[in-house]
N, C-alpha and C positions, 0 to 999 in steps of 0.2 A: 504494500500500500504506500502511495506516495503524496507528501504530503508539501505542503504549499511552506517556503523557507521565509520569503521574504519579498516584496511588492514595489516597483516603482514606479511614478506617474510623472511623464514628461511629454510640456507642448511642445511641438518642432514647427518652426515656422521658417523654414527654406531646406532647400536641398542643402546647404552647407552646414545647415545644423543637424541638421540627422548623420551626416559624415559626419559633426563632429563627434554626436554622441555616442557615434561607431568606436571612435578610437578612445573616449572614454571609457565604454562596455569592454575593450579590450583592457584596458589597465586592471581589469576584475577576470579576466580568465587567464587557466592554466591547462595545459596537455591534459585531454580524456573530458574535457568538456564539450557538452551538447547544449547545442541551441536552436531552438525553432522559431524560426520566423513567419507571423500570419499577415494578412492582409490582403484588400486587391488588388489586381493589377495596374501598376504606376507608383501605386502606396507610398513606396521607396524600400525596400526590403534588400535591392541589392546596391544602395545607395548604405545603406547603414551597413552592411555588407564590405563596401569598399572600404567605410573607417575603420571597421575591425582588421582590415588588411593595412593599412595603413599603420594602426596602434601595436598589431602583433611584431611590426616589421618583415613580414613577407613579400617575398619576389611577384612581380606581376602583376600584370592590371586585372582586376576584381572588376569580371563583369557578367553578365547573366549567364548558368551555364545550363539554358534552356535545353539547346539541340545536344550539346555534349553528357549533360546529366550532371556530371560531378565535375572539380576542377582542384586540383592537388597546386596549393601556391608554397612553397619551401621557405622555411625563414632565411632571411640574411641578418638575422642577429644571435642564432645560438636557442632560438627561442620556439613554441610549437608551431608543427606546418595547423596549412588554416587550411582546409578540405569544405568547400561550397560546392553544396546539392542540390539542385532545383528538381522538385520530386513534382513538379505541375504536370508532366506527362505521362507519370506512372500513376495506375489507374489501383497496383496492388498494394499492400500493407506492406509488412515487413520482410514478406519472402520474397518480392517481388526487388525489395533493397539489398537483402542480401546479396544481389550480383556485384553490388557496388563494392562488399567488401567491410562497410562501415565500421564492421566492428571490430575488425584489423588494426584500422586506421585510428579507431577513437584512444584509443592508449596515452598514442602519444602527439595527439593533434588538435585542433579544436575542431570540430562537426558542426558547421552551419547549414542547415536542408531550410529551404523555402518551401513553402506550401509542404510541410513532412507531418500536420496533425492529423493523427493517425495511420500512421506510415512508420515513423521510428521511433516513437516513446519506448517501446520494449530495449531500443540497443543502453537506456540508462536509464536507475533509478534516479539519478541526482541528473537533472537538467534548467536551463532557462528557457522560458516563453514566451517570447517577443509579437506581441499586437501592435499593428499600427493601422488608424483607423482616422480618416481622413475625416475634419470637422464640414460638418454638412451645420445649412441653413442659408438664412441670407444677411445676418449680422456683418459680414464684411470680417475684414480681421480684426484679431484682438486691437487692443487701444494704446497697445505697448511695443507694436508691429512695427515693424521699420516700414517706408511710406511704399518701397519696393514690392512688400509680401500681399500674395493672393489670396482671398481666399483657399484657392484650391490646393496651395503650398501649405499651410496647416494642417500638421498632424497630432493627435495624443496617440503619446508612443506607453503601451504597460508591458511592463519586465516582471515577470513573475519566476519567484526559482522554487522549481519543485527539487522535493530531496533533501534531508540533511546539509548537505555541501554548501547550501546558499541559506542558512539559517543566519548566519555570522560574517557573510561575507562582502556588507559594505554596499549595498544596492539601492540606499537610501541617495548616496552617494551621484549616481545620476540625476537625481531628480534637480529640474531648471538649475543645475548648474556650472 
């Protein structure tokens, strides 16, 4: 049974802040962490994606790895490889991941799957769970918005760590700032 460690709630209001939050969310991970990323398409999932490449210090541009499935980026600092999954064309659970190998890989990497809910929660008990969910209505943006931001560029991003691992592990810490 897996239980819910700890909660964050962050608005992103451009694509440069959701990289940025990337490479924040990266200064809280270590090799054999999973993370799943939810949202629709555009959301920015592999935009927050990138920062965590960026934060880990890994080789290579960080970008959707729709057609290819999975994408192995190497560190260049000594530090975990970053392994992004786009699991949006895989129609099966986790046998259907299993080709990928994941759990090979998860040891000693970080495992980011977009669209992977319900698909790889089983390769770990201790994981994080990345929503992001585009503010709808017609308020315009926040009031605190740089005069740049669109509507449609606002998000509320929630970090949820299931598992022991992320009871204590500083996730409050994202939060706006």
């Amino acid at each position: 049974m897996s239980t819910t460690g700890a909660i964050a709630h962050v608005t992103v209001k451009s694509p440069d802040q959701m990289q940025e939050l990337g490479r924040r969310l990266a200064s809280l991970l270590r090799p054999g962490d999973l993370v799943l990323l939810s949202g629709e398409l555009g959301a920015g999932k592999t935009t927050l994606t990138r920062g965590l490449g960026e934060g880990l210090g890994v080789r290579g541009a960080v970008t959707s790895p729709t057609f290819v499935i999975a994408r192995v980026h190497p560190s260049l600092t000594g530090g975990p490889a970053l392994v992004h999954v786009d699991a949006y064309r895989l129609g099966g659970g986790l046998d259907e991941m299993e080709d990928l190998d994941l759990d090979v890989s998860l040891p000693e990497s970080v495992v980011v799957v977009e669209w992977g809910d319900g698909k790889v929660e089983d390769l770990s008990e201790d994981r994080l769970h990345v929503v992001i969910g585009r503010t709808v209505g017609a308020d315009g943006p926040a009031l605190d918005a740089p005069p740049e931001a669109e509507v449609d560029d606002v998000r509320e991003v929630t970090v949820t760590g299931i598992g022991p691992r992320w009871a204590d592990a500083g996730l409050g810490r994202l939060e706006n700032g």
